[in-house]
C-alpha positions as a Markdown table, in Angstrom:
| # | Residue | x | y | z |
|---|---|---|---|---|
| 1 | Unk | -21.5 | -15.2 | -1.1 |
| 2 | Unk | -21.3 | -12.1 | -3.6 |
| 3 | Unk | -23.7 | -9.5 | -3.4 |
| 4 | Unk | -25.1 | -8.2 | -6.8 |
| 5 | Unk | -24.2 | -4.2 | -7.7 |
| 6 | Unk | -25.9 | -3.0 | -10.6 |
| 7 | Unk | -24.1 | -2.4 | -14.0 |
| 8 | Unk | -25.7 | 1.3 | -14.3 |
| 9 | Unk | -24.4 | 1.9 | -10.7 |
| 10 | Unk | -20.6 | 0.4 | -11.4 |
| 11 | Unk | -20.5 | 2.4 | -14.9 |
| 12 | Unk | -21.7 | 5.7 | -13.2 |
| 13 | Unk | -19.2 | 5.4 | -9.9 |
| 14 | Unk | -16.1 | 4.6 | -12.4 |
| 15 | Unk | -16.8 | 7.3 | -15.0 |
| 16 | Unk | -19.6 | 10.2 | -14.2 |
| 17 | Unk | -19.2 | 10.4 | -10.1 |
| 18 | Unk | -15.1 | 11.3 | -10.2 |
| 19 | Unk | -15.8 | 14.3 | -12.3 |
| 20 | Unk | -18.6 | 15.5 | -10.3 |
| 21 | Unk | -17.4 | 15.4 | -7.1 |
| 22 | Unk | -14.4 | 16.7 | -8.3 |
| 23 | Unk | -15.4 | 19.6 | -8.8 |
| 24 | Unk | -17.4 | 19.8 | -5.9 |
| 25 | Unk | -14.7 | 18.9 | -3.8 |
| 26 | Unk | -12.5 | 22.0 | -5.3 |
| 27 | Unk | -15.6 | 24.5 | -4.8 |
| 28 | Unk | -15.4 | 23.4 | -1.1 |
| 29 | Unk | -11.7 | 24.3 | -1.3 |
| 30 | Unk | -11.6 | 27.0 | -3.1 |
| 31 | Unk | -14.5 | 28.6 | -0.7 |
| 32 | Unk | -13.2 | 27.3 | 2.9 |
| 33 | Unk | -9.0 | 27.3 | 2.4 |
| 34 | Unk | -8.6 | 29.1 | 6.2 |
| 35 | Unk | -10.8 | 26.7 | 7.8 |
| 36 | Unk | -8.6 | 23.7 | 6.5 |
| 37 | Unk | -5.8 | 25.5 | 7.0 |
| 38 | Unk | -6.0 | 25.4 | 10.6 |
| 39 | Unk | -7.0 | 21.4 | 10.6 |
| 40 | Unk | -4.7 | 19.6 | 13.1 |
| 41 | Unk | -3.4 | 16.2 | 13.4 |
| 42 | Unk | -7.0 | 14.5 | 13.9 |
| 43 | Unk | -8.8 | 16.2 | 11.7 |
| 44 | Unk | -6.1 | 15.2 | 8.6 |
| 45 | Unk | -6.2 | 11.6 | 9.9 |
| 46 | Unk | -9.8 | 11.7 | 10.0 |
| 47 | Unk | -10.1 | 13.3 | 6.3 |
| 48 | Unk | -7.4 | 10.8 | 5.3 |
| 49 | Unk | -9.5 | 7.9 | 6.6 |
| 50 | Unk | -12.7 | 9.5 | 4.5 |
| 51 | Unk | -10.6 | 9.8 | 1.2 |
| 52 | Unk | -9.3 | 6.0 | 1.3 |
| 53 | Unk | -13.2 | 5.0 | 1.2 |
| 54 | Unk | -13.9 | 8.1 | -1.1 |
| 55 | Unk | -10.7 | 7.0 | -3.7 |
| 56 | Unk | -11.9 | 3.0 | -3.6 |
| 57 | Unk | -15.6 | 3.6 | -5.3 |
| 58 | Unk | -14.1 | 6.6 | -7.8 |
| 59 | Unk | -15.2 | 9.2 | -5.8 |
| 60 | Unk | -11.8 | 11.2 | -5.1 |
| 61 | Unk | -8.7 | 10.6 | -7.4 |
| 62 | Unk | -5.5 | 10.3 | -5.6 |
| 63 | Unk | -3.5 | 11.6 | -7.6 |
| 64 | Unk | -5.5 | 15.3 | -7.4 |
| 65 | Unk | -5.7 | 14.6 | -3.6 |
| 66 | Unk | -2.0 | 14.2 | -3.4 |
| 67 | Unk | -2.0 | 18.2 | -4.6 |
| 68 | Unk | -4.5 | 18.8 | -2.1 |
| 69 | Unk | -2.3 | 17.9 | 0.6 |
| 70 | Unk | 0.5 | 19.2 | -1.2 |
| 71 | Unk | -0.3 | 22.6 | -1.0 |
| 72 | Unk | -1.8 | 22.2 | 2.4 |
| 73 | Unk | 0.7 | 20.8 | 4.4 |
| 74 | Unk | 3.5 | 19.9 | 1.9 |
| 75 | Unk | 5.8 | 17.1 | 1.7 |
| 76 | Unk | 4.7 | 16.2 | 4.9 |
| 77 | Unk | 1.6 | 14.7 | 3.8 |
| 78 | Unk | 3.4 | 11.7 | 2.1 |
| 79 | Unk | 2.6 | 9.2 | 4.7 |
| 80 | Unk | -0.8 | 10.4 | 5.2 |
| 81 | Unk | -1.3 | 9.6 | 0.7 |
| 82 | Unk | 0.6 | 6.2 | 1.1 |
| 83 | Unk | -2.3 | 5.2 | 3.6 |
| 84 | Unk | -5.1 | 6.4 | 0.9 |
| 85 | Unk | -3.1 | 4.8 | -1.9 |
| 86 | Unk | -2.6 | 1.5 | -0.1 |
| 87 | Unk | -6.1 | 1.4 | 2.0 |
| 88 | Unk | -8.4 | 2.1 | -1.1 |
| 89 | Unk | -6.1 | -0.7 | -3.5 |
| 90 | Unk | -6.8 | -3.2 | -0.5 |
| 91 | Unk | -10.9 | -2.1 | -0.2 |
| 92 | Unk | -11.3 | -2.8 | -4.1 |
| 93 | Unk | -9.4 | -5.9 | -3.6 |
| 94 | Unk | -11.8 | -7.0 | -1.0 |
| 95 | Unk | -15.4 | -5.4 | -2.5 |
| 96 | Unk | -13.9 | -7.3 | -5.7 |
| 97 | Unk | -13.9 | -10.6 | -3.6 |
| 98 | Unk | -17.8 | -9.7 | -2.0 |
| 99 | Unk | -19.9 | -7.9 | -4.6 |
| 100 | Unk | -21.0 | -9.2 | -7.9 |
| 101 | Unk | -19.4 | -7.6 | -10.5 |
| 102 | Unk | -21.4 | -9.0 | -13.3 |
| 103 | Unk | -20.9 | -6.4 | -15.8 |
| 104 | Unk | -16.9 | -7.1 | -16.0 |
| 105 | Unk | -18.3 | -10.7 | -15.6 |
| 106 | Unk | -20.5 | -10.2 | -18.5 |
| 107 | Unk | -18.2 | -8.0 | -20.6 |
| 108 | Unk | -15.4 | -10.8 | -20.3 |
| 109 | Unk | -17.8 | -13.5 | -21.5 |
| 110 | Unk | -18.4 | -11.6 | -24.7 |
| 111 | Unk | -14.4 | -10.5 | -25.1 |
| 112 | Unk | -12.4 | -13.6 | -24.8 |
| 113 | Unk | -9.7 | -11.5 | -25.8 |
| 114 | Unk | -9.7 | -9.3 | -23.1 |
| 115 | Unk | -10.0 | -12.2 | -20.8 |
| 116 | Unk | -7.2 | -14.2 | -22.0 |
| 117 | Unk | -5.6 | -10.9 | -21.7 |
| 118 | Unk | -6.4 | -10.4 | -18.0 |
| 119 | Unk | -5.5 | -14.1 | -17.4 |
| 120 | Unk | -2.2 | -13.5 | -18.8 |
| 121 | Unk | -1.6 | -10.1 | -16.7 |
| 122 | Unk | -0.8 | -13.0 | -13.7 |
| 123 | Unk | 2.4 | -14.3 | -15.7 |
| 124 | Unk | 4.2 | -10.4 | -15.6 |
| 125 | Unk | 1.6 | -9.0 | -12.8 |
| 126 | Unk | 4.0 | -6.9 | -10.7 |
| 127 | Unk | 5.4 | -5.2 | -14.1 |
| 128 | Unk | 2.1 | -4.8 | -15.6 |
| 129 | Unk | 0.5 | -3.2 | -12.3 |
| 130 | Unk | 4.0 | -0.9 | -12.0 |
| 131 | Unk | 3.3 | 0.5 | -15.2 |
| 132 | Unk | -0.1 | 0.8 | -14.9 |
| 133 | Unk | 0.7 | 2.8 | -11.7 |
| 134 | Unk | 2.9 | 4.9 | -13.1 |
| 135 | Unk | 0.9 | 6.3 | -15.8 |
| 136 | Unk | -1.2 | 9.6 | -14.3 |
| 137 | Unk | -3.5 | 9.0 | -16.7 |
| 138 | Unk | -4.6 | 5.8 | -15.8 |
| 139 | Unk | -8.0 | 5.6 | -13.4 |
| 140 | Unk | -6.9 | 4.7 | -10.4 |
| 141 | Unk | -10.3 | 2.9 | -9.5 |
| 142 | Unk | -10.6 | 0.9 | -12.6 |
| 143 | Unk | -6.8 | 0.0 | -12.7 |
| 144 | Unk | -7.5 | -1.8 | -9.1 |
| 145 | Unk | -10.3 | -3.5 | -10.0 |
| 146 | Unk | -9.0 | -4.9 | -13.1 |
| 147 | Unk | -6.0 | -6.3 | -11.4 |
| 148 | Unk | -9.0 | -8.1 | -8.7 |
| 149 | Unk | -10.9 | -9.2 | -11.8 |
| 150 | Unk | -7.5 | -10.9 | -13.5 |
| 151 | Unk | -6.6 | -12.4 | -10.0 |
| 152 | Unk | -3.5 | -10.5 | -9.5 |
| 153 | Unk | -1.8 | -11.1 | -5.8 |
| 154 | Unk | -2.6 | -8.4 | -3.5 |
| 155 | Unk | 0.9 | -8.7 | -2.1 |
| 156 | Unk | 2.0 | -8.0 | -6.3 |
| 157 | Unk | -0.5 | -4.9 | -6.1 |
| 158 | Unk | 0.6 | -3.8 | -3.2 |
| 159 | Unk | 4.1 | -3.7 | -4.0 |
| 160 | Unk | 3.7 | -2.4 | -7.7 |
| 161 | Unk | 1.1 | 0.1 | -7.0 |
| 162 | Unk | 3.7 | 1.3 | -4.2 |
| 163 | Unk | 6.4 | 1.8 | -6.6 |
| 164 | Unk | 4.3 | 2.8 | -9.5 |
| 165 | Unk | 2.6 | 5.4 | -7.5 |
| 166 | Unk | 5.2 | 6.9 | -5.9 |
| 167 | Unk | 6.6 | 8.9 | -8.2 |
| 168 | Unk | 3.5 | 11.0 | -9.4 |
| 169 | Unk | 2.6 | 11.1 | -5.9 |
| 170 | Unk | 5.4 | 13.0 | -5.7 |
| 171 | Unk | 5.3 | 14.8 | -8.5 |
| 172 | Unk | 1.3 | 15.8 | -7.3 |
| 173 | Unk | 2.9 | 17.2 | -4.3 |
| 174 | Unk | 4.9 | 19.2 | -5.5 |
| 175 | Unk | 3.0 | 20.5 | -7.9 |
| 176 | Unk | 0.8 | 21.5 | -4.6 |
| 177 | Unk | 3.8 | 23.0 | -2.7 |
| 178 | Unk | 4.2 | 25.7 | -5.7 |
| 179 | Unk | 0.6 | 26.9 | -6.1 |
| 180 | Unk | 0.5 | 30.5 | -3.9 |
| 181 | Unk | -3.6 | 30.2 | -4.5 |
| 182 | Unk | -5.2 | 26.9 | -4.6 |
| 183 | Unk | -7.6 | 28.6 | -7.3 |
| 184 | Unk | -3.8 | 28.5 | -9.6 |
| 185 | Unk | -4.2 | 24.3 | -9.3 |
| 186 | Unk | -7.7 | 24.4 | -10.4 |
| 187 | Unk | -6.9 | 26.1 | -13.4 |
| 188 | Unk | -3.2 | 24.7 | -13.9 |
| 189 | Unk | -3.7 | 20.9 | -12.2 |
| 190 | Unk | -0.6 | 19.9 | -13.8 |
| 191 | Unk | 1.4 | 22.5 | -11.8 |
| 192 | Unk | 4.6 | 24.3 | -13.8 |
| 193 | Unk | 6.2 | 23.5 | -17.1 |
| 194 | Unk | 9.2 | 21.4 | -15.1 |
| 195 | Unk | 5.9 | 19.1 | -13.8 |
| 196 | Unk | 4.5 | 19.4 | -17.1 |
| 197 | Unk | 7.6 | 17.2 | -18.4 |
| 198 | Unk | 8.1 | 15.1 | -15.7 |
| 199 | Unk | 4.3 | 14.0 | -16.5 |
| 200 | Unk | 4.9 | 13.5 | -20.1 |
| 201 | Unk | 8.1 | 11.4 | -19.2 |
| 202 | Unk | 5.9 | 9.2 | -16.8 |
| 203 | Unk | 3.3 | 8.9 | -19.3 |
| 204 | Unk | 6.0 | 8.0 | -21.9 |
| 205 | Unk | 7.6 | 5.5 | -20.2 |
| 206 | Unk | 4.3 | 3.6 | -18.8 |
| 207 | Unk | 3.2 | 3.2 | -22.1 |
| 208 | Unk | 6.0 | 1.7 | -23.5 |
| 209 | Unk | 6.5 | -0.2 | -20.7 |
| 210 | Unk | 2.9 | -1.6 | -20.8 |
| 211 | Unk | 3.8 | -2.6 | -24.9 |
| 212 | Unk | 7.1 | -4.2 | -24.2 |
| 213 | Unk | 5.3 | -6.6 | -21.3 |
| 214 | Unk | 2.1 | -6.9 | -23.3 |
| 215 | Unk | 3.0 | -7.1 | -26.8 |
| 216 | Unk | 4.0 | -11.0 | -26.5 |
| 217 | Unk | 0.2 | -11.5 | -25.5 |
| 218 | Unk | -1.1 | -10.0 | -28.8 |
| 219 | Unk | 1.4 | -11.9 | -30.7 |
| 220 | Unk | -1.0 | -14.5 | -33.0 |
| 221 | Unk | -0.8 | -18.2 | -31.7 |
């Protein structure tokens, strides 16, 4: 049995919420750095355990969390952004399978393109969803969910959002690492000009990548 979720509600937790608490979340930051600073092993697997729920309705992007942790406890906190990476892509996967979606439902109906699109995702799924992944411009949030709405495997997202994310992950880290003041990644997020590329060049190559997969699915019957 699904339960029904509101269109109003989905639109506002995909688009309007991750801004907000965004920036709420960085005026915490910005206004208690020693108190986190002296967080310990339970408290990070706690806050980690927070975020995955946090990053599976739209609430806290990974991608900004992974500089979070960057510049909190370094490289260190890789295993810590896997589990947030993997655990929120397995909760949409599941809410997906429990809650009525009806506004994709509904938008689908009305956009048989777009759902002949989605229904073809399943023939390159792991490629699509690795590029998707790979782009750090991509939602995270609505990326998951269209892969539940097209019926991609979870063992295919699983696996391509792990190699697709790694890389910016990374990347975020780093960019973490190198702020002296975390008040420097609020106003420069995408960290130092070397980062700067290397975000470009990810951006670059999941786009093409994305055409060369998708463009035979455009192509006229």
């Amino acid at each position: 049995m699904k339960y029904p979720i509101s269109s109003m509600l989905s639109f506002l937790a995909f688009t309007v919420l991750p801004l907000f608490s965004t920036s709420v979340l960085s005026y915490f930051l910005i206004n208690n750095q020693e108190l986190i600073q002296s967080f310990g092993r339970v408290q990070w697997i706690l806050i980690t355990i927070l975020f995955t729920f946090t990053s599976a309705i739209a609430l806290s992007p990974p991608t900004f969390l992974a500089v979070i942790f960057g510049y909190f406890l370094g490289f260190i906190s890789i295993p810590f952004l896997l589990f947030i990476n993997f655990g929120a892509i397995y909760l949409v996967y599941v809410l997906y399978k429990y809650l009525d979606f009806s506004w994709v439902d509904n938008y689908l109906q009305k956009h048989q393109k777009v759902q002949n699109l989605l229904q073809n995702i399943k023939k390159d799924e792991l490629k699509i969803i690795f590029f998707a992944k790979l782009s750090p411009v991509l939602p995270f949030a609505l990326t998951n969910l269209t892969f539940a709405v097209s019926g991609a495997s979870i063992k295919h997202i699983i696996l391509g959002g792990f190699l697709g994310m790694l890389p910016r992950t990374l990347l975020a880290i780093y960019t973490g690492t190198q702020a002296r003041e975390f008040s420097e990644i609020i106003k420069n997020p995408t960290g130092d000009l070397t980062a700067q590329v290397i975000v470009f060049g990810l951006v670059i190559v999941s786009v093409f990548g994305l055409i060369f997969v998708l463009k035979k699915y455009f192509k006229p019957s």
